[in-house]
VOZA-256473 format. One record per residue (C-alpha): residue in three letters; z, y, x. Coordinates in nm, 3 decimals. Layout:
BEGIN
+--------+---------+---------+---------+
: residu :      zz :      yy :      xx :
+--------+---------+---------+---------+
:    ALA :       Z :       Y :       X :
...
+--------+---------+---------+---------+
//
This chain:
BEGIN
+--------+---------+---------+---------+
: residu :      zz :      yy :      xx :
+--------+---------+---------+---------+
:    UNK :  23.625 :  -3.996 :   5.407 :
:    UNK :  23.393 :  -3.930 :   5.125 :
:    UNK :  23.176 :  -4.191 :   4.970 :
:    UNK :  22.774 :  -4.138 :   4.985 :
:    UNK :  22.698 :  -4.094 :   4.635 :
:    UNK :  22.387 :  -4.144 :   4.450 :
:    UNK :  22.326 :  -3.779 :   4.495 :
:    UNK :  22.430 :  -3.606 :   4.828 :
:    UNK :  22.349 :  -3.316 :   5.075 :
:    UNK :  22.256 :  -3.396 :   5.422 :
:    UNK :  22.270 :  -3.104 :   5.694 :
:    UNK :  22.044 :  -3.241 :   5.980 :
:    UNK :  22.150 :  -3.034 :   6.329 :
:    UNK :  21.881 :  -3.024 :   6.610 :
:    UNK :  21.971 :  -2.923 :   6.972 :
:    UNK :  21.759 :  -3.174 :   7.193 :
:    UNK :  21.592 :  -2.907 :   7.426 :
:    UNK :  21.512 :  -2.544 :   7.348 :
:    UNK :  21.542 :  -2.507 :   7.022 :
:    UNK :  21.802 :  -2.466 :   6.750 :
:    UNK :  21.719 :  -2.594 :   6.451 :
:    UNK :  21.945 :  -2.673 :   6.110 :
:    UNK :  21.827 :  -2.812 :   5.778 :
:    UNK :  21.955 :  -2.890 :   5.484 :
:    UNK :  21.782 :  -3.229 :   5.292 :
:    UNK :  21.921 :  -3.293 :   4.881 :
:    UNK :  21.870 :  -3.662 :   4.810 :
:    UNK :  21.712 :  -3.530 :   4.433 :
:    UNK :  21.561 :  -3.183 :   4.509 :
:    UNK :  21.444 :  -3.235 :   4.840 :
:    UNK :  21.439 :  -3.009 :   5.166 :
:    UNK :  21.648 :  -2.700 :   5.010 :
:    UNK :  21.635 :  -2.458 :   5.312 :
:    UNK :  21.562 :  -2.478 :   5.694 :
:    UNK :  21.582 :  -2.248 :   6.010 :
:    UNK :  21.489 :  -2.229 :   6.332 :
:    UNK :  21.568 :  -2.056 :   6.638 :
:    UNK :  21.326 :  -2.052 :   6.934 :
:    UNK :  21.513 :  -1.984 :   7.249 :
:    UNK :  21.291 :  -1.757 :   7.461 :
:    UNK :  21.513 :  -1.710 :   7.790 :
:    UNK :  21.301 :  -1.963 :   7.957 :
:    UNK :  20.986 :  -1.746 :   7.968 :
:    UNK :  21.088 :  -1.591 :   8.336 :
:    UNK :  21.121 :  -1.882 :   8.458 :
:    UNK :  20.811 :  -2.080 :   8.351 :
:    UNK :  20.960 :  -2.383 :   8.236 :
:    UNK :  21.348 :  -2.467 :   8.043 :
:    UNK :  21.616 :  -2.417 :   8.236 :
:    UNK :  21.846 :  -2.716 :   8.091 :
:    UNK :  22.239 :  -2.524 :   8.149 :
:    UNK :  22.096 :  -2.186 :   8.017 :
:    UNK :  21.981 :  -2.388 :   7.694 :
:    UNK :  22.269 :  -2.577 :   7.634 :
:    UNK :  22.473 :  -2.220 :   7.660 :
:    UNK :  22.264 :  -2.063 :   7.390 :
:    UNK :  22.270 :  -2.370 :   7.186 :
:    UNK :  22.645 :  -2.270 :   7.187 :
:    UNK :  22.586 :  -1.942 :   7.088 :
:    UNK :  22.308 :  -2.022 :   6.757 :
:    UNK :  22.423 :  -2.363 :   6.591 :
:    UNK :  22.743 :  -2.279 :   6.385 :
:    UNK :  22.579 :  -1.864 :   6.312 :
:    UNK :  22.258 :  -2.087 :   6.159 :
:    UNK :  22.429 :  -2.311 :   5.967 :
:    UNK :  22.614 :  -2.054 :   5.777 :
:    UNK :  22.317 :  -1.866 :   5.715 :
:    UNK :  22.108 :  -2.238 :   5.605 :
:    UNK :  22.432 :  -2.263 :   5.401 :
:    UNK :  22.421 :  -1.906 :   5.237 :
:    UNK :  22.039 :  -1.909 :   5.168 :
:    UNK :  22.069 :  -2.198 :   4.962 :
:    UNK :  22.413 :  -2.057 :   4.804 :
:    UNK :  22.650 :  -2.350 :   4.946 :
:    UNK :  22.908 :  -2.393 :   5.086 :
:    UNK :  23.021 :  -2.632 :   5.415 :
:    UNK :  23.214 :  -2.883 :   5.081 :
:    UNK :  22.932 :  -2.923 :   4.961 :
:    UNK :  22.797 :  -3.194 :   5.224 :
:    UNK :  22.780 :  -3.531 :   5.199 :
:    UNK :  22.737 :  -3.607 :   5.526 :
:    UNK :  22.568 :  -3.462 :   5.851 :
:    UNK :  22.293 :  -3.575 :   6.081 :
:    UNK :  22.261 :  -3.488 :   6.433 :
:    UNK :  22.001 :  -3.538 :   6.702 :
:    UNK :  22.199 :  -3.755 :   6.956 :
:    UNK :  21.839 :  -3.821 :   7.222 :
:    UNK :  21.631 :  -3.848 :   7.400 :
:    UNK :  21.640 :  -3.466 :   7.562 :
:    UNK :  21.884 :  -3.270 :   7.750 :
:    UNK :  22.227 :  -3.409 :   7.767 :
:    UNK :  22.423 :  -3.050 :   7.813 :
:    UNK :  22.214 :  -2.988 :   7.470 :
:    UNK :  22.296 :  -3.240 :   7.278 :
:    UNK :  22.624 :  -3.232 :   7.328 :
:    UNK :  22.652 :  -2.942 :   7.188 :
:    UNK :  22.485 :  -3.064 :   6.819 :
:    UNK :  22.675 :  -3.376 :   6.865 :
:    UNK :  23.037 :  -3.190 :   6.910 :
:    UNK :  22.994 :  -2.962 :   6.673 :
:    UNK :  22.802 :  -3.233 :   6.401 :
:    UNK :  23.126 :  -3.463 :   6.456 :
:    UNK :  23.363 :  -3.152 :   6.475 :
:    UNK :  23.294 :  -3.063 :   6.140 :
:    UNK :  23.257 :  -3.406 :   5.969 :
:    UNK :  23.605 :  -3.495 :   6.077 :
:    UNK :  23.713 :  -3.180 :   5.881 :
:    UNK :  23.533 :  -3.236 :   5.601 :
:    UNK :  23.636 :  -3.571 :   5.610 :
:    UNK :  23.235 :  -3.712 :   5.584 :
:    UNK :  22.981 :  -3.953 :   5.786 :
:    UNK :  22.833 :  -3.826 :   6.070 :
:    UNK :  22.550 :  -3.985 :   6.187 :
:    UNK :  22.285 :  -3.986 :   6.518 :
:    UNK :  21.955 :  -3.986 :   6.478 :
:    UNK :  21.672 :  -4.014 :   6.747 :
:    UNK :  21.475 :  -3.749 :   6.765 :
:    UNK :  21.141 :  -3.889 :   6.761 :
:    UNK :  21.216 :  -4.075 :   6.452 :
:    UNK :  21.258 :  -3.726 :   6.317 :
:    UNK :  20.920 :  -3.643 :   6.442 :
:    UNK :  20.783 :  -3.963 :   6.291 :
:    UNK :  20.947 :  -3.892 :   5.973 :
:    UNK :  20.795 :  -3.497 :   5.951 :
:    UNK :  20.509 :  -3.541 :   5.736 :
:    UNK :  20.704 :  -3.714 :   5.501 :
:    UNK :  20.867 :  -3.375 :   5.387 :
:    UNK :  20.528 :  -3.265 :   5.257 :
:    UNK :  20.396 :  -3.317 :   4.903 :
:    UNK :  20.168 :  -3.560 :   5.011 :
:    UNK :  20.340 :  -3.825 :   5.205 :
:    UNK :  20.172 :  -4.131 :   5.382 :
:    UNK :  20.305 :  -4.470 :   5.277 :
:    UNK :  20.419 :  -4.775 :   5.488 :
:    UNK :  20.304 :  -4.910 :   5.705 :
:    UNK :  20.104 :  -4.719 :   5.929 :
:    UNK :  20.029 :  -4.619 :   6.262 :
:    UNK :  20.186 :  -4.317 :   6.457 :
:    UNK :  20.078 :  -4.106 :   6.709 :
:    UNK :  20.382 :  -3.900 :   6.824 :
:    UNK :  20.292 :  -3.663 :   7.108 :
:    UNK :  20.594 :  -3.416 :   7.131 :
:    UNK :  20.709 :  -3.270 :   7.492 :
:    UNK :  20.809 :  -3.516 :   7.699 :
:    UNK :  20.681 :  -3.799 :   7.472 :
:    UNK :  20.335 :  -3.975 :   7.432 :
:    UNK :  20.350 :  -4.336 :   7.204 :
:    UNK :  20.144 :  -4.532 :   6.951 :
:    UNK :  20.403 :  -4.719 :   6.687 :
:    UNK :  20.331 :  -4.981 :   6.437 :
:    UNK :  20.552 :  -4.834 :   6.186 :
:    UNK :  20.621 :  -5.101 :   5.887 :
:    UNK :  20.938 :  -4.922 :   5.746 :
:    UNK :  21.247 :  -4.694 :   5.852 :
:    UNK :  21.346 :  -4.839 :   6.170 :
:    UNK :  21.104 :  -5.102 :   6.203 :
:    UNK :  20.923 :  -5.011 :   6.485 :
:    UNK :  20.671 :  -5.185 :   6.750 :
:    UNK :  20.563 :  -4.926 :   7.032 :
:    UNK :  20.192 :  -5.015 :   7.087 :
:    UNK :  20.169 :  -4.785 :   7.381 :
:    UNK :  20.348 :  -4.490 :   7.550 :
:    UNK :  20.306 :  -4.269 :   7.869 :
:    UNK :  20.351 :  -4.384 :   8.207 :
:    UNK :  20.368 :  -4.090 :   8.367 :
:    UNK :  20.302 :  -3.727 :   8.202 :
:    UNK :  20.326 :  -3.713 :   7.831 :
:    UNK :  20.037 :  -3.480 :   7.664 :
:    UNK :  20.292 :  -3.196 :   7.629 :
:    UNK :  20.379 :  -3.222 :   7.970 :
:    UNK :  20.028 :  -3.158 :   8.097 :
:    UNK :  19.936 :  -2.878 :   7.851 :
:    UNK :  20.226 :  -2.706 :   7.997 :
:    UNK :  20.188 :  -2.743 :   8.346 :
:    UNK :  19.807 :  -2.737 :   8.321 :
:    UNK :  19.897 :  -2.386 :   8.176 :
:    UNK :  20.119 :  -2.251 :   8.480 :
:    UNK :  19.852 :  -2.361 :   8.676 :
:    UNK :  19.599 :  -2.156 :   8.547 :
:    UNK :  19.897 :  -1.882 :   8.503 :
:    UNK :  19.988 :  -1.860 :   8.161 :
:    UNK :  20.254 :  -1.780 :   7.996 :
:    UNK :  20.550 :  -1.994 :   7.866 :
:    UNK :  20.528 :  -2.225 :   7.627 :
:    UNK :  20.217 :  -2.297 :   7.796 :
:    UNK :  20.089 :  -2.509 :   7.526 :
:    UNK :  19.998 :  -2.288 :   7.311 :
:    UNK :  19.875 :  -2.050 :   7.577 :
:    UNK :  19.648 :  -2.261 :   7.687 :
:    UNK :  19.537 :  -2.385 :   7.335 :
:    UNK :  19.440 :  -1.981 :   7.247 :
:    UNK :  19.258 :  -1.931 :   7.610 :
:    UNK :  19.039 :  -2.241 :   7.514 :
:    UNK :  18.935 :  -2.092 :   7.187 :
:    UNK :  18.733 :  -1.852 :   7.410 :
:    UNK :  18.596 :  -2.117 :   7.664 :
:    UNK :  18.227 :  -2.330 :   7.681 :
:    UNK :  18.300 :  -2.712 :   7.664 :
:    UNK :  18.014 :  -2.746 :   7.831 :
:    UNK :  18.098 :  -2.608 :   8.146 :
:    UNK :  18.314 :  -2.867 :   8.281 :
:    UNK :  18.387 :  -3.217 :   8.164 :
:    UNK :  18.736 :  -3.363 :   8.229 :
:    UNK :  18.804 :  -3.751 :   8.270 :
:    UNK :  18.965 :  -3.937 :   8.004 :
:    UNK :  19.258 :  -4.102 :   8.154 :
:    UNK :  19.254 :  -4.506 :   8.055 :
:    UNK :  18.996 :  -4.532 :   7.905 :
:    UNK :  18.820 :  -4.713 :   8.051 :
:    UNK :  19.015 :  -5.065 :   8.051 :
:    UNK :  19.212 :  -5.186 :   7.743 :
:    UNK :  19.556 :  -5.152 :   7.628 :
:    UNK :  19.748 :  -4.868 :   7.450 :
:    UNK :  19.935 :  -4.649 :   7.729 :
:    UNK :  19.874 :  -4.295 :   7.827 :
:    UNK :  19.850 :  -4.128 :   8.178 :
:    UNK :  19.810 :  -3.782 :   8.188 :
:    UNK :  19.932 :  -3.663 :   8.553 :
:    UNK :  19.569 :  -3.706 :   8.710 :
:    UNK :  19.401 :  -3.468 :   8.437 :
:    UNK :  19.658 :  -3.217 :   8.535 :
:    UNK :  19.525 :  -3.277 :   8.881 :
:    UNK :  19.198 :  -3.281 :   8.787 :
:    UNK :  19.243 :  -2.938 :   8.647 :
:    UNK :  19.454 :  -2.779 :   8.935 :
:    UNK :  19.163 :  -2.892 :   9.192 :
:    UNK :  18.875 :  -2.735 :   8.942 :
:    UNK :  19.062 :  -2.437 :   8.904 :
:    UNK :  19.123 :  -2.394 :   9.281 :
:    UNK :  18.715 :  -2.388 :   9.327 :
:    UNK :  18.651 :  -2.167 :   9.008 :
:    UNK :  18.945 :  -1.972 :   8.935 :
:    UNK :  18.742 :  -1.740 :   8.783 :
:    UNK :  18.666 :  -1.927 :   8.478 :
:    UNK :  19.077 :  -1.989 :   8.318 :
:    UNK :  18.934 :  -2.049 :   7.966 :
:    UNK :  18.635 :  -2.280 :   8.064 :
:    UNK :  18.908 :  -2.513 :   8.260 :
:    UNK :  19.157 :  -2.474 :   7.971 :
:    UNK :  18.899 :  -2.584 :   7.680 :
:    UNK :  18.784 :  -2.902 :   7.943 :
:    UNK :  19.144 :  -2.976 :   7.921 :
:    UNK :  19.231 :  -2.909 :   7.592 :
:    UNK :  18.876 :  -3.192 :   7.489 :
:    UNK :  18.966 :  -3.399 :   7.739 :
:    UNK :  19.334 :  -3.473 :   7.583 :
:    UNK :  19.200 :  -3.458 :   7.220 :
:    UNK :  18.907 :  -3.750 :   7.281 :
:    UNK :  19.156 :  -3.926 :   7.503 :
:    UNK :  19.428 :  -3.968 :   7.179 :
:    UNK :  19.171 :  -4.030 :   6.936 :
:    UNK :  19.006 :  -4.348 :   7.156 :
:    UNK :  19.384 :  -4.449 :   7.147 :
:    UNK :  19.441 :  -4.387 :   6.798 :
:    UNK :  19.124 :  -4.594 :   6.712 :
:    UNK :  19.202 :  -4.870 :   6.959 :
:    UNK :  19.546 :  -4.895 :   6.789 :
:    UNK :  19.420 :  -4.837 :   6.400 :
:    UNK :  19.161 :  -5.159 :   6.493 :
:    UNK :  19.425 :  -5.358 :   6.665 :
:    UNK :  19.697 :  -5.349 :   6.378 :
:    UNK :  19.458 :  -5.306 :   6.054 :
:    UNK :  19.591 :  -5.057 :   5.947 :
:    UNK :  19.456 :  -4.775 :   5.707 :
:    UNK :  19.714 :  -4.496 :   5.777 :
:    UNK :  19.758 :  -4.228 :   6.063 :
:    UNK :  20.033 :  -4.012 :   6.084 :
:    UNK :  20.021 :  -3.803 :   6.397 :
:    UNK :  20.340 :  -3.576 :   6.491 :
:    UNK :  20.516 :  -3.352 :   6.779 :
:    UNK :  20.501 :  -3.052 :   6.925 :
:    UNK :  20.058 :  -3.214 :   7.042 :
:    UNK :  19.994 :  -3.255 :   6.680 :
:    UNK :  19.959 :  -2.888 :   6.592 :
:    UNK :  19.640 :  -2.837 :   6.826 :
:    UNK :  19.344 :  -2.758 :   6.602 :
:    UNK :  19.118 :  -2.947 :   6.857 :
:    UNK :  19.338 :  -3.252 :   6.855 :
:    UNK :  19.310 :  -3.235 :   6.441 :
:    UNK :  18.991 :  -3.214 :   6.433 :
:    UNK :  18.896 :  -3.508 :   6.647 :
:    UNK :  19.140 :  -3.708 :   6.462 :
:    UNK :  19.051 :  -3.595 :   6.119 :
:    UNK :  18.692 :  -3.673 :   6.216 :
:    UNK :  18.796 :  -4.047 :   6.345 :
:    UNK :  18.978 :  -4.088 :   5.996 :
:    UNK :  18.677 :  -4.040 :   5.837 :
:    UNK :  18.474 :  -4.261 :   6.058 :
:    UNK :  18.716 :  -4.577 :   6.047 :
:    UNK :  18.784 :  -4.502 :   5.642 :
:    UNK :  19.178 :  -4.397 :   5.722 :
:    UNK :  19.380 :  -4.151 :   5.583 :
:    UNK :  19.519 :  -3.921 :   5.833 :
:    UNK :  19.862 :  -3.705 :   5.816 :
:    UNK :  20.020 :  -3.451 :   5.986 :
:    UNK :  20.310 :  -3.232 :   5.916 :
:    UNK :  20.268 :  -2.835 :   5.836 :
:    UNK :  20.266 :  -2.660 :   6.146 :
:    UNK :  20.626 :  -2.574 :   6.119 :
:    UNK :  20.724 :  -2.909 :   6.096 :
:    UNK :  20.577 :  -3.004 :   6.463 :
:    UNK :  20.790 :  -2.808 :   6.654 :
:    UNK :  21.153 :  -2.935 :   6.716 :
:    UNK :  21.298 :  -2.879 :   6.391 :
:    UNK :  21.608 :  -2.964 :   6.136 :
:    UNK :  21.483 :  -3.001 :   5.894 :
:    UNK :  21.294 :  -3.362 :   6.000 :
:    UNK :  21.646 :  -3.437 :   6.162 :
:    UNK :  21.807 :  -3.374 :   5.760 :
:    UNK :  21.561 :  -3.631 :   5.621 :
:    UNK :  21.594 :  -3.895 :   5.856 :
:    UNK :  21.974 :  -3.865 :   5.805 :
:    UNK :  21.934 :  -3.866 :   5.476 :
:    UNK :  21.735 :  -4.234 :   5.470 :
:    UNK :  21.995 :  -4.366 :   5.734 :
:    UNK :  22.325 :  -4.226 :   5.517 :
:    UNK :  22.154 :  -4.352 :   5.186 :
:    UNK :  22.095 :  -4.670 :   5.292 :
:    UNK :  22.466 :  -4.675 :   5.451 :
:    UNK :  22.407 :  -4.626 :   5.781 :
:    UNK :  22.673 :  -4.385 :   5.958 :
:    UNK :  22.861 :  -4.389 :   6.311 :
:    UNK :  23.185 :  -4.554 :   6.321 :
:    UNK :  23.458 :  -4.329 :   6.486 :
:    UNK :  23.396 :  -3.909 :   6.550 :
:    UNK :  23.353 :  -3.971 :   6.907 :
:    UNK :  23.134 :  -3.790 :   7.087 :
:    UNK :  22.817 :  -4.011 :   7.223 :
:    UNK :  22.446 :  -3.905 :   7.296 :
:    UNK :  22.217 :  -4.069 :   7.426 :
:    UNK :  21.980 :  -3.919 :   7.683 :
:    UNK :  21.727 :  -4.214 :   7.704 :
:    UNK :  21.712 :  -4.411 :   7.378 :
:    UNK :  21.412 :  -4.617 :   7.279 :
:    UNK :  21.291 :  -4.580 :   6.889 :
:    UNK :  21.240 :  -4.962 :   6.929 :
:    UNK :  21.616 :  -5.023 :   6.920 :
:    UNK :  21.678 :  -4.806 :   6.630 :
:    UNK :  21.793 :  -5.076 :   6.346 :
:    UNK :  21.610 :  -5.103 :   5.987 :
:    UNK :  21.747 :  -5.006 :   5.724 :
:    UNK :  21.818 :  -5.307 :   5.464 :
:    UNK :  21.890 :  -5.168 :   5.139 :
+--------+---------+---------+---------+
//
């Protein structure tokens, strides 16, 4: 197997849920190239259908990483070493990253290594130009996920809070095939509110109310169903309710937790973080409390390789890789039992 040298290419492979995404992180010039594919056979049915994703997952990993490959004129000997997102998400899914990430470092005779995927999310903004600096706080509100970290370094993680029910992702999208919109409702229901009144109707703001950290989000999306069952007529009134409710609901959180720990920094990513009215509110608390508050381009929220490239390329430079080429994911996988990296 090849050593990790000083300088070394990391190819980061993303397959947790519906998207494909490959990206290719240089430990000296950065994120070189990056591609994503969005897999939109789940429209019909409202929702992903988990076997029908894993089979196109199949279809679009090895065609993407020869054209990541070509755009940046390499070649598969050119790695150093390759990162893969091994969970949470869809097992069928990742599988297929995981096989094919481990496939092709035994070949090449290089580390292969698993990375959680929400570490990749937490990890995002540091591929911009401006990048926050440890420690901080994170906010990471990406599909199925809703948590507060303390985040003191790479792998040193306390989770101040996390959903006990619905994440915020979760609700946007089924808040949005409630009110009939299309798939991925988030976004759907994020342009709809753009044309509502927030004054119409004013949504509760789930836990609020008592202290602690954790998120519930299941009785907003009730709270919407049961308003739009009495005024169906008014879809973008409902959606911008719900769409203010959320946003004020993770910034009290986000202050709560920036009080509690002391700390300065915000760094809020996911799939959530690209809402303009969720960046706004927490922009706005930044300046309030004095903080500096991140967030990752827009492209960079989404599931992505190119976060899953960087984070492989802190774990594989600071020696971190798995130990045989078999092939384990890991479904369910807390970020608190991720291990630090020492060196």
């Amino acid at each position: 197997m090849k050593n990790i040298s000083a300088e070394f290419l990391t190819l980061g492979i993303e397959s947790s849920c519906d998207e494909t995404g490959i990206g290719l992180y240089h430990s000296e010039k950065g994120l070189l190239e990056h591609q994503l594919f969005s897999q939109d056979i789940h429209a019909e049915y409202g929702g992903v259908v988990p076997e029908l994703a894993s089979r196109d997952h199949i279809h679009r990993t090895v065609p993407l990483i020869k054209a990541v490959l070509a755009s940046a004129n390499l070649t598969l000997k050119d790695l150093s070493g390759i990162a893969y997102t091994a969970g949470p998400g869809l097992a069928g899914a990742l599988l297929v990253g995981s096989s094919i990430a481990k496939s092709l470092a035994w070949s090449l005779g290089i580390p292969a290594l698993a990375i959680h995927h929400m570490e990749g999310h937490l990890l995002a903004p540091l591929l911009e130009n401006e990048r926050p600096n440890f420690p901080f706080v994170a906010l990471l509100v990406s599909g199925g996920h809703t948590m507060l970290v303390d985040v003191k370094g790479i792998g040193e993680y306390q989770i101040l809070g996390e959903s006990l029910d619905d994440a915020a992702g979760e609700a946007f999208d089924k808040t949005a095939k409630i009110l009939g919109l299309g798939y991925p409702g988030g976004p759907a229901l994020a342009a709809l509110a753009t044309t509502g009144n927030s004054g119409k109707f004013k949504f509760p703001r789930p836990m609020t109310d008592r202290p602690g950290l954790d998120f519930s989000f299941s009785g907003l999306k009730t709270f919407a169903r049961n308003t739009f069952a009495q005024h169906p007529e008014q879809k973008a009134d409902i959606a911008k309710a719900f769409e203010v409710a959320v946003s004020k609901t993770l910034m009290i959180k986000c202050k709560r937790a920036l009080e509690q720990t002391g700390r300065k920094i915000l760094v809020v990513a996911g799939g959530v973080s690209a809402n303009l009215s969720l960046r706004r509110e927490l922009d706005n608390l930044g300046q309030k409390l004095g903080a500096k508050v991140y967030f990752p381009r827009p492209e960079f929220c989404t599931d992505n390789g190119a976060m899953i490239a960087l984070a492989g390329h802190f774990r594989l430079s600071g020696g971190q890789f798995d130990d045989d080429f078999a092939i384990n994911i890991k479904p369910r996988w807390s970020l608190a039992d991720l291990p630090a990296i020492t060196n």
